[in-house]
C-alpha positions in Angstrom: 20.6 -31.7 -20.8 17.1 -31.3 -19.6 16.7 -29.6 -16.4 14.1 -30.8 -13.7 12.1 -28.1 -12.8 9.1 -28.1 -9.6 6.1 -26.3 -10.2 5.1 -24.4 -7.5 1.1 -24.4 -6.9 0.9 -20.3 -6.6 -2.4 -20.2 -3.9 -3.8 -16.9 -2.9 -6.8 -16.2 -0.2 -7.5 -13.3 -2.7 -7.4 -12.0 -6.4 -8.3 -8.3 -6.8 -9.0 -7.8 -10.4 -8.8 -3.7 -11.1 -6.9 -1.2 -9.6 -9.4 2.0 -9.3 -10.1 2.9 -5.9 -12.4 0.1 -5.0 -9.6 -2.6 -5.9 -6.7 -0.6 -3.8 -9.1 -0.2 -0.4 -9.9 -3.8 -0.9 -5.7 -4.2 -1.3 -5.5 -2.1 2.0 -8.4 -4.6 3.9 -6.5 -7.7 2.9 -3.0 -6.3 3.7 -4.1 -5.9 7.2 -6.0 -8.9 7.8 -2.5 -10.3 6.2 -4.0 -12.4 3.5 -1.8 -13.5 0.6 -3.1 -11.9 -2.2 -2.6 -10.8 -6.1 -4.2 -8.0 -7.5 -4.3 -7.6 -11.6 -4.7 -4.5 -13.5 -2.5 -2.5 -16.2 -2.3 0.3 -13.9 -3.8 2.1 -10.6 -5.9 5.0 -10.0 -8.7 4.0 -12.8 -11.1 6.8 -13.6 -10.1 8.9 -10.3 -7.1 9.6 -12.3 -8.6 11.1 -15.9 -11.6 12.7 -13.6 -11.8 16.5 -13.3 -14.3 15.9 -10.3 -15.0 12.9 -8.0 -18.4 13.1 -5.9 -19.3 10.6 -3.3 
């Protein structure tokens, strides 16, 4: 029995590739202007979370 299966077209207005802090403030921007977005990375924080010290 074969099943009949739709594939969905999976659309975004954004794709945020990283998750160091430039990709989560860009998260935070689209989340309020309430675009539908995807963000890919293996994990958040990037180098802010193996630094001893950040400076600006």
């Amino acid at each position: 029995m074969t099943e009949n299966k739709k594939e969905e077209n999976k659309n975004f207005d954004l794709i945020i590739i990283g998750g160091g802090p430039a990709g989560i403030a860009a998260g935070v921007y689209a989340a309020r202007k309430k675009l539908k977005t995807l963000m890919i990375t293996p994990d958040f924080g990037g180098q802010s979370m193996v630094s001893e010290t950040l400076e600006n």
